[in-house]
Structures are given as structure tokens and as C-alpha cells.
VEXNUMI-786291 format. One line per field, with one value per atom (N, C-alpha, C): residue number from 1; z, x, y. Coordinates in steps of 0.1 Angstrom, whole numbers, plus 5000, padded with zeros to 4 digits. Example, Ala and Ser with C-alpha at 12.3 -4.5 7.8 and 13.67 -1.06 7.14 Angstrom:
residues 2
nr = [1|1|1|2|2|2] $
up = [5078|5078|5078|5071|5071|5079] $
east = [5132|5123|5132|5128|5137|5129] $
north = [4943|4955|4967|4978|4989|5000] $
This chain:
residues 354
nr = [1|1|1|2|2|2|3|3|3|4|4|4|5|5|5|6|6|6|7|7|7|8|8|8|9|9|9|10|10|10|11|11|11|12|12|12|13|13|13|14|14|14|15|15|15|16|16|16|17|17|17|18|18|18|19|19|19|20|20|20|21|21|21|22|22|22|23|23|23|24|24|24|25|25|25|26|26|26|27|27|27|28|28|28|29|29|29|30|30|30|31|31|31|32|32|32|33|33|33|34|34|34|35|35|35|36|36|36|37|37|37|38|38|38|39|39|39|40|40|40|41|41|41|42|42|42|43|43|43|44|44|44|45|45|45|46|46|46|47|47|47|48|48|48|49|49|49|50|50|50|51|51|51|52|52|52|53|53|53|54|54|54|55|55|55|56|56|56|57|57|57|58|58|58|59|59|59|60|60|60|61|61|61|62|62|62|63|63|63|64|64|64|65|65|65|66|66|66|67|67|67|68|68|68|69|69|69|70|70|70|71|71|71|72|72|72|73|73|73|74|74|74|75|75|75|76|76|76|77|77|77|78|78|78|79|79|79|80|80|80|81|81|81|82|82|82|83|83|83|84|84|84|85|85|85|86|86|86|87|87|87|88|88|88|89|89|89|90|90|90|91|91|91|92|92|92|93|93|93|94|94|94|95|95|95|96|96|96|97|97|97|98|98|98|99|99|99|100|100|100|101|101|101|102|102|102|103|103|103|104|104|104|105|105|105|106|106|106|107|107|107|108|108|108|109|109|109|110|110|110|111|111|111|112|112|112|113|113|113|114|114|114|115|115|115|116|116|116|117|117|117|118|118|118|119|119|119|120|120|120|121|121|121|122|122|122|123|123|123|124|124|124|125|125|125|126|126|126|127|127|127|128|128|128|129|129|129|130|130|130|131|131|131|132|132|132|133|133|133|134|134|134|135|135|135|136|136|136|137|137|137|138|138|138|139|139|139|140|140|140|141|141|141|142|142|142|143|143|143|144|144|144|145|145|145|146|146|146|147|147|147|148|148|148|149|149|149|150|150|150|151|151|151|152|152|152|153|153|153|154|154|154|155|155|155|156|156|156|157|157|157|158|158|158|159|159|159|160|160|160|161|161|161|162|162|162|163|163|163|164|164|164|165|165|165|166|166|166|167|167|167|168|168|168|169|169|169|170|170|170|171|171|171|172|172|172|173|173|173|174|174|174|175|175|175|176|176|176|177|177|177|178|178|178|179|179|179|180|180|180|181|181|181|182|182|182|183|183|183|184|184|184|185|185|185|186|186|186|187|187|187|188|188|188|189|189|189|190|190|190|191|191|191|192|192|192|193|193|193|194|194|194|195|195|195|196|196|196|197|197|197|198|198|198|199|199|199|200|200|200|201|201|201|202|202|202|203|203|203|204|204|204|205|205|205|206|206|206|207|207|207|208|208|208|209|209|209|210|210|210|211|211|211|212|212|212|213|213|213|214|214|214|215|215|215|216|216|216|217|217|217|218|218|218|219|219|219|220|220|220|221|221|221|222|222|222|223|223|223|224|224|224|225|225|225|226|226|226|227|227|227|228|228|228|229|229|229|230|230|230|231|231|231|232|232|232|233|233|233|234|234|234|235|235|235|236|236|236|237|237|237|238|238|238|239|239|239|240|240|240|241|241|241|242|242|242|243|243|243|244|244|244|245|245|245|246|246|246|247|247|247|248|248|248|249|249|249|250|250|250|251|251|251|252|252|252|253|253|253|254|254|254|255|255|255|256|256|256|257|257|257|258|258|258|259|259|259|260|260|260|261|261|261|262|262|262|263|263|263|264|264|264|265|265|265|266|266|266|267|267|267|268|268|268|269|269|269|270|270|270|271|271|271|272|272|272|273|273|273|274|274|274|275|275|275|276|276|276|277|277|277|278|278|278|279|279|279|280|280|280|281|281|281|282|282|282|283|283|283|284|284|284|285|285|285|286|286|286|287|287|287|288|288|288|289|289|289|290|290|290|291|291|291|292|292|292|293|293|293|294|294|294|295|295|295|296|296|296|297|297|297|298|298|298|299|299|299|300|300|300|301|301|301|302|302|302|303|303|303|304|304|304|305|305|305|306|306|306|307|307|307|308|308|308|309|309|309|310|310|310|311|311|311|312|312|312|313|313|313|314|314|314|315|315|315|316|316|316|317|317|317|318|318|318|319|319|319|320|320|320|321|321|321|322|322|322|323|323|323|324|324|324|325|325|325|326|326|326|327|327|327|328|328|328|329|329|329|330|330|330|331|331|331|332|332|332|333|333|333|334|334|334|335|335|335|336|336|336|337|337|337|338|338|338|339|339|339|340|340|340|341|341|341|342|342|342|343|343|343|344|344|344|345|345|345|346|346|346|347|347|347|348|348|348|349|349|349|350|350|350|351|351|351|352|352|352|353|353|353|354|354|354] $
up = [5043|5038|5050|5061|5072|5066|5060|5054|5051|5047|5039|5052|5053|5063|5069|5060|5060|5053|5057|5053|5036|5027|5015|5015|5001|5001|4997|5003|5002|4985|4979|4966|4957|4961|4947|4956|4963|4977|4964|4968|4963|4949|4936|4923|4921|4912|4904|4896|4898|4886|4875|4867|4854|4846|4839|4833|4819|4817|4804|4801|4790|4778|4784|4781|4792|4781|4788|4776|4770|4761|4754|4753|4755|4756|4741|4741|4733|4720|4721|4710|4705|4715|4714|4705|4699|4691|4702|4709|4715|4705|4707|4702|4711|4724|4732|4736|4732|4732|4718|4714|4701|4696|4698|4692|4679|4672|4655|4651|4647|4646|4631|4629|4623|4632|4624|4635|4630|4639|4637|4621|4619|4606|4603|4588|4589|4591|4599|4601|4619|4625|4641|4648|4643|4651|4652|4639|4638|4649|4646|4653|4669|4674|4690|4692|4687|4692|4693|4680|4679|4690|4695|4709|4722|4724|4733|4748|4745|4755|4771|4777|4784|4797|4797|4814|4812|4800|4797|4800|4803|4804|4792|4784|4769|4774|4762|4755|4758|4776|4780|4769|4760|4754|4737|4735|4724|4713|4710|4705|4687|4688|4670|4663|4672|4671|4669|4682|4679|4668|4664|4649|4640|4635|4627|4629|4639|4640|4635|4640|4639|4621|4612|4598|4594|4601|4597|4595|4606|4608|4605|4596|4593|4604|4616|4630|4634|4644|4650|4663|4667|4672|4692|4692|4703|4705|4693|4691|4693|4700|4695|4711|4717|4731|4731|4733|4733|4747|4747|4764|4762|4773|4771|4770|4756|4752|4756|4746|4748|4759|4768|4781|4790|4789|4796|4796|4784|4782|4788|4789|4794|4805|4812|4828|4829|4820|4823|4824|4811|4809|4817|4821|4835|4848|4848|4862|4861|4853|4846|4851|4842|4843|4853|4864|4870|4889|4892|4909|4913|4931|4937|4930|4930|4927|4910|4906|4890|4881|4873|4862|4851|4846|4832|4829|4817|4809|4795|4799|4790|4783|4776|4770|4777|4776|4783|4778|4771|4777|4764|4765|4760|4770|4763|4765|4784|4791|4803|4813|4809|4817|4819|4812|4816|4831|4834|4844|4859|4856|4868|4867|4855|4854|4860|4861|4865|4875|4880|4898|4903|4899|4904|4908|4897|4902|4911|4917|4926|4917|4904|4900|4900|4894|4891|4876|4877|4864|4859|4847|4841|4831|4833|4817|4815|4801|4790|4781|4779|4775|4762|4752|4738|4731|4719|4710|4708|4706|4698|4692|4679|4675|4680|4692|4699|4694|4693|4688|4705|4699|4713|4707|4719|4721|4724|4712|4716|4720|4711|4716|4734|4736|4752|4754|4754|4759|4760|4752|4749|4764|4761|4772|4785|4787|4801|4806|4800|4804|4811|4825|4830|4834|4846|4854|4858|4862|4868|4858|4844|4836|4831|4835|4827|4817|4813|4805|4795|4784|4779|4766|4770|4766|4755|4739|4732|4725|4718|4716|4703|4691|4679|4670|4664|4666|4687|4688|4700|4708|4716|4718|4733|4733|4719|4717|4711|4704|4686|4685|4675|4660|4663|4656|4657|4647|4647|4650|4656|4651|4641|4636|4618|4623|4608|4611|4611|4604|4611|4630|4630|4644|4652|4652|4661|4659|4650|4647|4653|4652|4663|4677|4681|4691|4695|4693|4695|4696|4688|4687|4701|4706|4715|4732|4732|4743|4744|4753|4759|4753|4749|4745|4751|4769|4781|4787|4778|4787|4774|4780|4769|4769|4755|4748|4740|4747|4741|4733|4721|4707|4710|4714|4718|4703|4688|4679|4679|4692|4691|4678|4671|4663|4644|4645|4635|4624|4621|4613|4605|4610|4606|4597|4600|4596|4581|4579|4562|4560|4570|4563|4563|4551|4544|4556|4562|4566|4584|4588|4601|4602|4614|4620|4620|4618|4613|4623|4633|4643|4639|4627|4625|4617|4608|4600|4618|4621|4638|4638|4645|4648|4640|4625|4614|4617|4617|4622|4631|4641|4648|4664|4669|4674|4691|4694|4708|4717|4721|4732|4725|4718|4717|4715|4721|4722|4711|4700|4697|4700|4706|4711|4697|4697|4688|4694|4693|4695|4683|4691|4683|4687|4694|4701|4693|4677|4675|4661|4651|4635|4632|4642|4643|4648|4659|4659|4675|4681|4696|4708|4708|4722|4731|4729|4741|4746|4734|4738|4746|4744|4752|4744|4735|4726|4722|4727|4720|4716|4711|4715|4713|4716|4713|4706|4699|4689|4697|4697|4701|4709|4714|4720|4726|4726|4729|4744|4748|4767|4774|4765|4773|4773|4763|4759|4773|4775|4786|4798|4803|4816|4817|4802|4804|4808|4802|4807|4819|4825|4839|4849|4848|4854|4851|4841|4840|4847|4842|4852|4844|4844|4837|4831|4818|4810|4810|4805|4805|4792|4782|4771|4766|4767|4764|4750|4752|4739|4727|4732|4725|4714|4725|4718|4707|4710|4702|4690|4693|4677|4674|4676|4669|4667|4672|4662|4652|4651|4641|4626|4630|4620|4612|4622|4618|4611|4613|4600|4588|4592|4574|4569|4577|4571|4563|4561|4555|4544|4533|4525|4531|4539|4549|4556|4563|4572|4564|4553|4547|4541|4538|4534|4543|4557|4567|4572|4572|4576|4566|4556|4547|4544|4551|4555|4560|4575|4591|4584|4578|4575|4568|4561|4552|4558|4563|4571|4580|4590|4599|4589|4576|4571|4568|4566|4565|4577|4585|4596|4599|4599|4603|4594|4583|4575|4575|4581|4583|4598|4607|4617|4620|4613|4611|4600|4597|4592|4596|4606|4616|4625|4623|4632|4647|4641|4654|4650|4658|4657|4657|4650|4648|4646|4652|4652|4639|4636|4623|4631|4623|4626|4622|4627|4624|4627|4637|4646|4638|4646|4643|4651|4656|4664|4662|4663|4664|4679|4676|4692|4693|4698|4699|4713|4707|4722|4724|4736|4741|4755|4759|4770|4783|4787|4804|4795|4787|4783|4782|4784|4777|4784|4797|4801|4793|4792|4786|4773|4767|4751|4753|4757|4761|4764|4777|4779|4766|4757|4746|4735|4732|4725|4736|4741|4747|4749|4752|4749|4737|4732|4710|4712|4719|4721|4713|4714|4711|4723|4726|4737|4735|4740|4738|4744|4746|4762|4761|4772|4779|4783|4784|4793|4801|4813|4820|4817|4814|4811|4801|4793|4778|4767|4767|4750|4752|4739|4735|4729|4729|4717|4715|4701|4695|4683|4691|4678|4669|4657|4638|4644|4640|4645|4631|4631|4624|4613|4596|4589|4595|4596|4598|4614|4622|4631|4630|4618|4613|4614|4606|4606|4617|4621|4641|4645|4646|4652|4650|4637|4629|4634|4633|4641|4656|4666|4676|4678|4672|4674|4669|4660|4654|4659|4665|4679|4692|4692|4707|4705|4695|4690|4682|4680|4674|4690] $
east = [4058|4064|4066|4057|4058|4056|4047|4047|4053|4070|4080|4092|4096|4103|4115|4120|4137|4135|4148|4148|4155|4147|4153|4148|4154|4155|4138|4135|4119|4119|4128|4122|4118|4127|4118|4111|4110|4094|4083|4087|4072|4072|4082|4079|4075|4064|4057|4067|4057|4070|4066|4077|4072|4061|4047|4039|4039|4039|4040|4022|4019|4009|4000|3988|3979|3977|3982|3976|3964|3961|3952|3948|3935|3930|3930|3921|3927|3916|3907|3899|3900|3912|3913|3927|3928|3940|3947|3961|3964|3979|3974|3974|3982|3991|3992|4008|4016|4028|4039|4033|4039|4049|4047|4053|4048|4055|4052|4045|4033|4023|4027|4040|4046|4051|4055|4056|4077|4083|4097|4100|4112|4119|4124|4128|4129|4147|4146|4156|4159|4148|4150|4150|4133|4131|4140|4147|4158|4170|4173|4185|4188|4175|4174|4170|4165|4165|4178|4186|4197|4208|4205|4214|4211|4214|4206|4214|4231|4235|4236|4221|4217|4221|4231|4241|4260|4257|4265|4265|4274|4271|4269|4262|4269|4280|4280|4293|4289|4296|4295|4297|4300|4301|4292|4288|4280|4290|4297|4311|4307|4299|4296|4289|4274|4269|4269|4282|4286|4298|4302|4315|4304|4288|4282|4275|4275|4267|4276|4293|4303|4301|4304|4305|4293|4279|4269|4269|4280|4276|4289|4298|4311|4323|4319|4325|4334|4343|4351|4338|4347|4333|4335|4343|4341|4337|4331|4319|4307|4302|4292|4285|4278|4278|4262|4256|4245|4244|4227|4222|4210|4204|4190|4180|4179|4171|4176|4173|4178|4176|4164|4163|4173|4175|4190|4202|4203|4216|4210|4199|4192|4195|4196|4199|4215|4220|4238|4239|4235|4242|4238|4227|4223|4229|4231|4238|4253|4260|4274|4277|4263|4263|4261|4253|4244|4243|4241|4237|4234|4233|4227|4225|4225|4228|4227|4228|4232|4213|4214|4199|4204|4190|4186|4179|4182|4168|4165|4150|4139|4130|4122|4111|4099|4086|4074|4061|4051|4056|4066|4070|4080|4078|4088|4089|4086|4079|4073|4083|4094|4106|4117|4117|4126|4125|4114|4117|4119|4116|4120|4136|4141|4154|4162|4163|4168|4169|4153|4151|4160|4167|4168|4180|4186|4204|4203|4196|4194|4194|4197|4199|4183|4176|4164|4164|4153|4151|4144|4149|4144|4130|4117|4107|4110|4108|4106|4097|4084|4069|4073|4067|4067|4060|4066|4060|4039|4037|4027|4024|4031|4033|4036|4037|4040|4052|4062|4079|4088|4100|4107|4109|4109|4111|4126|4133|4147|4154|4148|4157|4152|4136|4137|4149|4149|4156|4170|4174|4190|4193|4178|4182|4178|4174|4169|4180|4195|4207|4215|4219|4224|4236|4247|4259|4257|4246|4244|4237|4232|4234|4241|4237|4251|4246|4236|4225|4215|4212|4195|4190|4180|4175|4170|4169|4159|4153|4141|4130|4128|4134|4129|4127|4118|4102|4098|4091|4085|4076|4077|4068|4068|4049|4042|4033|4041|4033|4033|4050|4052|4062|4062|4068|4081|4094|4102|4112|4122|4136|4143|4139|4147|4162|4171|4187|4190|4184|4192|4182|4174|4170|4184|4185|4188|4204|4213|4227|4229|4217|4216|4213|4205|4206|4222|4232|4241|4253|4250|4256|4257|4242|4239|4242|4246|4245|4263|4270|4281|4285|4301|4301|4308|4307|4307|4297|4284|4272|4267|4267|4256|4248|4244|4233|4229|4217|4217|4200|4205|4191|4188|4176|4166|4159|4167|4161|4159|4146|4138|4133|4122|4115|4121|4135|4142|4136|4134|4132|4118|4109|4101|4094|4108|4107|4108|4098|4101|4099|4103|4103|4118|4120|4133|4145|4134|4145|4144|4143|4146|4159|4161|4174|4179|4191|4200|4214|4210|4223|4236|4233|4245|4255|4245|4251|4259|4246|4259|4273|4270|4284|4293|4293|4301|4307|4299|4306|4312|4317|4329|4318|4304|4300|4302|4310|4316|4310|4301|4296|4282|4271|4260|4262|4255|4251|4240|4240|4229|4222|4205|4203|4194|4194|4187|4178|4172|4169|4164|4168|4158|4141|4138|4124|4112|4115|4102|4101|4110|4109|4113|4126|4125|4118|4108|4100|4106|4114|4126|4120|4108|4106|4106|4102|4101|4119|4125|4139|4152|4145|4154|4164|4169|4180|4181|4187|4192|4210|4207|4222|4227|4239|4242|4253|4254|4269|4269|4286|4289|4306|4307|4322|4326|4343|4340|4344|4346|4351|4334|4328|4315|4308|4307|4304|4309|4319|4326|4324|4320|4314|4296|4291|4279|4281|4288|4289|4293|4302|4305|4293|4284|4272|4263|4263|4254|4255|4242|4238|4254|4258|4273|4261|4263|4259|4241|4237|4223|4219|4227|4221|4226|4215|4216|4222|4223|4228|4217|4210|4196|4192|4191|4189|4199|4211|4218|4217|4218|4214|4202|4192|4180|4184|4190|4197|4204|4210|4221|4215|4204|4193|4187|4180|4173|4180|4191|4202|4202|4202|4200|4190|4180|4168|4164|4174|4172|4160|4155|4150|4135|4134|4121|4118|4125|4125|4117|4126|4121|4108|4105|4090|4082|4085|4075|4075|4087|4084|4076|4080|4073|4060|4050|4040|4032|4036|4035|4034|4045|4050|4031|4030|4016|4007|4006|3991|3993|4001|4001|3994|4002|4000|3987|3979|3966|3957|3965|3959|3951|3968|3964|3952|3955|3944|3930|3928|3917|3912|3921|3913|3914|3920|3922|3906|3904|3893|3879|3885|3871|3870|3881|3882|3894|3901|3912|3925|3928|3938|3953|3955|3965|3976|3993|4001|4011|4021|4027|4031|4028|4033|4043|4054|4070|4071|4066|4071|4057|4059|4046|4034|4026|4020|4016|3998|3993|3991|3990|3987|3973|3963|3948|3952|3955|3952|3941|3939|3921|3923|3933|3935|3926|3917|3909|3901|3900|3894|3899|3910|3921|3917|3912|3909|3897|3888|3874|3876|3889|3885|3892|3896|3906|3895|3888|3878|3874|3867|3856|3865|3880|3885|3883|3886|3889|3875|3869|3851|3850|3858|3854|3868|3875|3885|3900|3900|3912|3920|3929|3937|3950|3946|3959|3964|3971|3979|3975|3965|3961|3971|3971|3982|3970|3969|3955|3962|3951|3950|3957|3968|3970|3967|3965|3962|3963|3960|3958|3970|3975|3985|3977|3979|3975|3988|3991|3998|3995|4001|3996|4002|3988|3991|3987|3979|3973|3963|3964|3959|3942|3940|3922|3918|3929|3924|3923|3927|3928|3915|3904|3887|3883|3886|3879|3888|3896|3903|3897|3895|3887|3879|3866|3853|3852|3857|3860|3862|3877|3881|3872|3865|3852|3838|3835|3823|3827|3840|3844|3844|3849|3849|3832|3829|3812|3805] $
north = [7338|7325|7315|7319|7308|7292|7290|7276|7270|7276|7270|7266|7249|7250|7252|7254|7262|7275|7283|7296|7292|7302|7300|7320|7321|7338|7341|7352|7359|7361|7366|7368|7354|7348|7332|7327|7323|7320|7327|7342|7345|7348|7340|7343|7331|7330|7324|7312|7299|7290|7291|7287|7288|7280|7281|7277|7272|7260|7261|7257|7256|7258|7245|7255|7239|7229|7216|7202|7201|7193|7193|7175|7178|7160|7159|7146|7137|7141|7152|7149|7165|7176|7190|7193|7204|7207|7213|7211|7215|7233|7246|7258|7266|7256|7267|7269|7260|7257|7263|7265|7269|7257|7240|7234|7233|7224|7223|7211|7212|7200|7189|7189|7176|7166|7161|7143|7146|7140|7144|7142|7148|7150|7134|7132|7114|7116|7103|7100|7102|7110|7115|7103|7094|7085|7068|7073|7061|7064|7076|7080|7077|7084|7082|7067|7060|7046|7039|7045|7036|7041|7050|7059|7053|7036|7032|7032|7036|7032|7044|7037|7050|7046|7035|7032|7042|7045|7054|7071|7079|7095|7097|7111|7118|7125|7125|7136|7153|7156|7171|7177|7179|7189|7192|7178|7174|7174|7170|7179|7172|7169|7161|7167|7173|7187|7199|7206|7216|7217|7203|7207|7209|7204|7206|7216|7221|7235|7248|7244|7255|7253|7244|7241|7253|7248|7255|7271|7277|7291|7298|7288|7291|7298|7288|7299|7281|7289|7274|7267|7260|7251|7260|7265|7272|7279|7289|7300|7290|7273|7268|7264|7265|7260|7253|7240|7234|7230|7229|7230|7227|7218|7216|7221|7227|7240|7255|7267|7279|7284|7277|7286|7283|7273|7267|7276|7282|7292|7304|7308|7320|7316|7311|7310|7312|7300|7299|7315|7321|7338|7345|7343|7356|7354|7338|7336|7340|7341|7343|7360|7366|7381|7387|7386|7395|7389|7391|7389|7406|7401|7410|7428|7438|7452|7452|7440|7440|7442|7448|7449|7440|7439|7430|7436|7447|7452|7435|7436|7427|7435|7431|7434|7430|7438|7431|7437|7426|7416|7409|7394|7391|7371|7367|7354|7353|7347|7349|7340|7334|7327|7342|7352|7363|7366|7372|7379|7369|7356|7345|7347|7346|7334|7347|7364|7375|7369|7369|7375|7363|7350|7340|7345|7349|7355|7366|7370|7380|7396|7402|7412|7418|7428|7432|7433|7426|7427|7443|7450|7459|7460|7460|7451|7465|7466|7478|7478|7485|7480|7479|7471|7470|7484|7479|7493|7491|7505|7500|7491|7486|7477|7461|7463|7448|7441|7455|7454|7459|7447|7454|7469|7474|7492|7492|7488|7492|7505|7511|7528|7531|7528|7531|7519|7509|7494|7501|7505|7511|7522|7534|7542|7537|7525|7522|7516|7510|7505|7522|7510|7521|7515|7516|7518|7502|7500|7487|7476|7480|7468|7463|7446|7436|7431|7429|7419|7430|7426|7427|7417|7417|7405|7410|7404|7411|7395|7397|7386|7387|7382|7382|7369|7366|7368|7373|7382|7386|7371|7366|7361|7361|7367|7364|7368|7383|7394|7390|7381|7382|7383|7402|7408|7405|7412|7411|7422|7422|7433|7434|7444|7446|7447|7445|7443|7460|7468|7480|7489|7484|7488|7483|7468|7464|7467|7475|7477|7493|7498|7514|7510|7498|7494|7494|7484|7480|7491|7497|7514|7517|7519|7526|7521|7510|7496|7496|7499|7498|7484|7482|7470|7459|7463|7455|7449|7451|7445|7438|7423|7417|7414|7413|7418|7397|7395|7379|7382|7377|7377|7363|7362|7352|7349|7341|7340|7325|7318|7308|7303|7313|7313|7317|7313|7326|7320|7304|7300|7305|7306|7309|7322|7332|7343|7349|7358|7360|7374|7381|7391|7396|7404|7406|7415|7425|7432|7426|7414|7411|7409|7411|7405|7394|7394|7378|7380|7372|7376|7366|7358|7355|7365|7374|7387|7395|7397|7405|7400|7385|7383|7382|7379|7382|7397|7407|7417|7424|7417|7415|7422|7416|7421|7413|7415|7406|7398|7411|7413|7406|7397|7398|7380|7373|7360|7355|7347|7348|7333|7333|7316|7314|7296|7292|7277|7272|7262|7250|7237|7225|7224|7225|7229|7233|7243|7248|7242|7247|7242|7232|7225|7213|7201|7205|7192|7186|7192|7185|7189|7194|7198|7191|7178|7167|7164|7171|7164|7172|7184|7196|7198|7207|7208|7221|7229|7243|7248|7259|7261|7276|7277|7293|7298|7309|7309|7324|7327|7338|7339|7345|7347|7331|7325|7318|7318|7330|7330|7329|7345|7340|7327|7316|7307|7297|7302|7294|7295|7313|7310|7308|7308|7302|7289|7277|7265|7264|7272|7274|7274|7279|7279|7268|7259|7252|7243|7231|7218|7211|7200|7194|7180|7176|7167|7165|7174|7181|7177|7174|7171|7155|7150|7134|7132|7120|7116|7110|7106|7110|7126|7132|7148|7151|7146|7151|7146|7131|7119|7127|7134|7135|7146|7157|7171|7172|7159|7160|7155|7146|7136|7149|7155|7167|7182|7181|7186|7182|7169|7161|7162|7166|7166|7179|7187|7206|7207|7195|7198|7197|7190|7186|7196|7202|7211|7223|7227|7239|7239|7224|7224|7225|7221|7221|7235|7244|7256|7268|7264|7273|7271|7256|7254|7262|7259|7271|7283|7289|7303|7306|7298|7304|7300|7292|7289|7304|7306|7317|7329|7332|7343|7346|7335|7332|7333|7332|7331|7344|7349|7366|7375|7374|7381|7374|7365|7365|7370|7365|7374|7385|7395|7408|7414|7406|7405|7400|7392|7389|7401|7411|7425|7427|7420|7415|7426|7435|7440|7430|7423|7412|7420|7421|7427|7417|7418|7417|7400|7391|7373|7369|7368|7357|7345|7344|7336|7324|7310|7296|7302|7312|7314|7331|7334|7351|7350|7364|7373|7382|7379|7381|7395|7410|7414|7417|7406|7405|7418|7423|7428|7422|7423|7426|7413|7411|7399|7389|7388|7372|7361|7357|7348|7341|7352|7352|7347|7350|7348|7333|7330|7317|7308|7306|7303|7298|7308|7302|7290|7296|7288|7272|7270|7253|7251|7257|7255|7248|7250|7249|7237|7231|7220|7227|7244|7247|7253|7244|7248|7259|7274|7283|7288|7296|7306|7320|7320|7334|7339|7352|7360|7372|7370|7375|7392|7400|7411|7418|7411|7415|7407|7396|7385|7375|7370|7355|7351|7340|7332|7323|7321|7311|7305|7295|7283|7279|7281|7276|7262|7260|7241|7236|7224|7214|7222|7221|7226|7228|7216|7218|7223|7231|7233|7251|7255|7270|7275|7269|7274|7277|7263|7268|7279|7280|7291|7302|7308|7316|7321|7311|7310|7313|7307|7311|7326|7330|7341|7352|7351|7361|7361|7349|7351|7358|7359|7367|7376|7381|7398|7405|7397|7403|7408] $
């Protein structure tokens, strides 16, 4: 690390920054982000215009938001904590939890900002391989907590394998997980989900489960990615030393006017998700059919495991102007984007595998 001019610590020197999903020009579907290929919900783009006064701070605490979010989840508004996007609270909570000596068991692979946002607080991160199924492997995940874990991370929808954690997996989970270490449900993608027996971590915390954080964001089925908007329901002390750790007034007042629009928008929303929801479904059985071992789809987005080929298969897609996210030596994601960009997908994906 001679190149670097001041002493900073050897482990983030040599971790990788975070990558997001490579852009897409102007004539390619861009497949790699897992955003939602609608144009905002109505009422977004009124909202944030009218939120002009940007010589002004926002409101630390979003506090108009989280009383509509507390109404939403039938909890007080101090169970409600908002941050610029869920990864944002994944940082507050690990920095909260964990330092030097301290573990994070994760899943892996699994959302690809985990194992940075650990190593940053100094603890080690724990990965725990996925199932067969390209499901978190809770029962190992359970027994891989030890003395020195404060944290584990679980991924449902998986991404981006996928799959989901059913509500009684994850209730033997919790069984099994000391109820001094928490436990934060990374349900990004919740919206999307249809199958019956997934996990619903607002049913958790209804049941008096303390210790377990659950994140959500504006970012995927809402349409907010450009605007940074998530948030977290859960205890309200932890909630507090997650804010304790955070950046202070991180969420504009902008974001917020377009979260709150996009509330109003419920009937919208559910048409556009239950869109996604079937295009994906469609998705899958077709390329399970072009011969793709396709693992079970929740989430806006399949999982191609191309393994030792993922670059290769990536490659051909943006060849064909579909831009998606390789993960070198396990798979492909691909984003349910734009109706007419499903064929090609198809096609692509069934010349690589022939």
C-alpha cells in the first residue's frame, strides 16, 4: 500500500469499492441494477419539484414519513428510522454492533455490499455458502454464530440468487440465534414476492421479536433509486444507536416528498408490481426451458448460474445491448426490466447454453 500517502488501516486499502451495475447507452436495455423500468408513481414528480427550498436543511428525522410509515406497520413512529437507502442502515447497524474481535455471519453469495460494510467496522465478516437451492443456509448460519457474534445478516428475496426465506425457517432460525445478537432481514425486494409461505418480518416483530431489525427500501418497487430512500422498523433503542452512527441529515427533503407521494400511489404500485411479478415468472420458465438451471424468482430480477463462465455469458448479453451483472465465477443477474426486452433475454440466454 506504498502508493497511498498517509497511513490509513491495511484492511480497507485492500477491499474492493463497491460496484454498482454497469450503465447502459442509449440504444441498450439497461438489466443490471435491478431498478424498476416504470417512470415514477404519479404524483412523485409533482412532489419533489414542489420541495424547492434546497437553501434550507430537511427534517433529521423525516418525521412526516416515519408517522406514515409507523400508521402503515401499526407500530409508534420510534419503531420507524429512514436513511438514505437501506444500505445506509446496514452500515449505521454494523457500525453500532461490531468492531475489532467482533463477527457478522452473512450469506454468500448474497447482496455484494455485505462483506465491505463488516470489514469497515473492523469485526470479520462470517460468509455462510447458500443452499443448493441458492437459499440462505440458515441452520448452518445459526450454527456458525458464536461468543463473538453481534450481527447476521439474512437476504430475502436472495440477491441475487433470488430465492426466499420461508416464515417458519426463519422462526427456528430465531429460536436458535441468542436473543442478544442481531439479527437485521434485508427485505429490499419484499414487495415483489408471491409466494405464500415467505417471510413477513413485520409478522416477526408483531411477535415480540426484539432483537431483529427489519430493512425496507424506496429504491426497487417504488421507482426512488436515484433518490436514496429507505428505512427500518424495529426496536426503538436500536433504532437509536443506528442513528447514532449515521451521516446527520442524509435524507433530503426531496426524497422524502417523493416517498410519501409514492404511498399515495398504493393502487399504482400494486399494478406495476404484479407486472414485474409475472413478466419474471415468465421469465424463468422460459429459460429453464432454454435449459438454465434457474433457482426459485422473488425478487424483480433471475439468476443464470453460469459459474467459470459468467463473464462469458455477460459478455454475449451486452453484445446483444443487454446490460447485466456478472458475478465472475458464480452467475448472471438479470433485471425484469422493459416488457420487450424479455425475448432478447431469452434468445441470448439460450445461444450461451446450446
Amino acid at each position: 500500500m506504498t502508493d497511498i500517502p498517509v497511513r490509513v488501516r491495511p484492511e480497507i486499502a485492500a477491499l474492493p469499492s463497491y460496484t454498482q451495475g454497469k450503465q447502459a447507452g442509449a440504444t441498450a436495455y439497461k438489466l443490471s441494477s435491478n431498478e424498476n423500468p416504470f417512470d415514477p408513481l404519479p404524483g412523485v414528480v409533482s412532489a419533489v419539484q414542489a420541495a424547492t427550498a434546497f437553501n434550507r436543511y430537511p427534517d433529521a428525522l423525516a418525521g412526516r414519513l416515519r408517522d406514515r410509515l409507523a400508521e402503515r406497520y401499526g407500530v409508534t413512529s420510534d419503531r420507524i428510522h429512514v436513511a438514505a437507502g437501506s444500505v445506509s442502515i446496514l452500515y449505521q447497524l454494523a457500525q453500532a454492533a461490531a468492531t475489532v474481535g467482533d463477527e457478522i455471519v452473512l450469506p454468500w453469495r448474497s447482496f455484494e455490499a455485505y462483506p465491505g460494510i463488516i470489514t469497515v467496522t473492523g469485526a470479520t465478516p462470517v460468509a455462510v455458502p447458500l443452499t443448493d437451492a441458492a437459499e440462505n443456509d440458515l441452520v448452518a448460519m445459526a450454527a456458525a454464530v458464536t461468543e463473538r457474534t453481534r450481527a447476521v445478516f439474512v437476504c430475502t428475496p436472495n440477491n441475487p440468487t433470488g430465492a426466499v426465506v420461508t416464515q417458519s425457517a426463519f422462526e427456528e432460525f430465531l429460536a436458535a440465534v441468542p436473543r442478544d445478537v442481531l439479527v437485521v432481514l434485508d427485505e429490499a425486494y419484499a414487495e415483489f414476492v408471491t409466494a405464500a409461505d415467505a417471510v413477513d418480518g413485520a409478522k416477526i416483530l408483531a411477535a415480540g421479536h426484539d432483537n431483529v431489525v427489519v430493512l425496507r427500501t424506496f429504491s426497487k418497487a417504488y421507482g426512488l433509486a436515484g433518490l436514496r430512500i429507505g428505512y427500518a422498523v424495529g426496536h426503538p433503542r436500536i433504532l437509536d444507536v443506528a442513528r447514532s452512527a449515521g451521516i446527520p441529515l442524509s435524507v433530503t427533503a426531496q426524497a422524502e416528498a417523493a416517498a410519501l407521494a409514492s404511498l399515495d400511489a398504493e393502487a399504482e404500485l400494486q399494478e406495476r408490481v404484479a407486472a414485474v411479478a409475472e413478466r419474471r415468472d415468465r421469465l424463468v420458465v422460459r429459460l429453464r426451458d432454454a435449459g438454465w438451471d434457474v433457482p426459485d424468482a422473488q425478487g424483480n430480477f433471475v439468476w443464470l448460474p453460469a459459474g467459470d463462465r459468467a463473464l462469458e455469458v455477460a459478455a454475449a448479453f451486452e453484445a446483444a445491448d443487454l446490460v447485466v451483472r456478472p458475478f465472475a465465477g458464480d452467475g448472471v443477474r438479470v433485471s425484469v426490466g422493459e416488457a420487450e426486452s424479455v425475448d432478447l433475454v431469452v434468445a441470448v440466454a439460450a445461444s450461451v447454453r446450446a
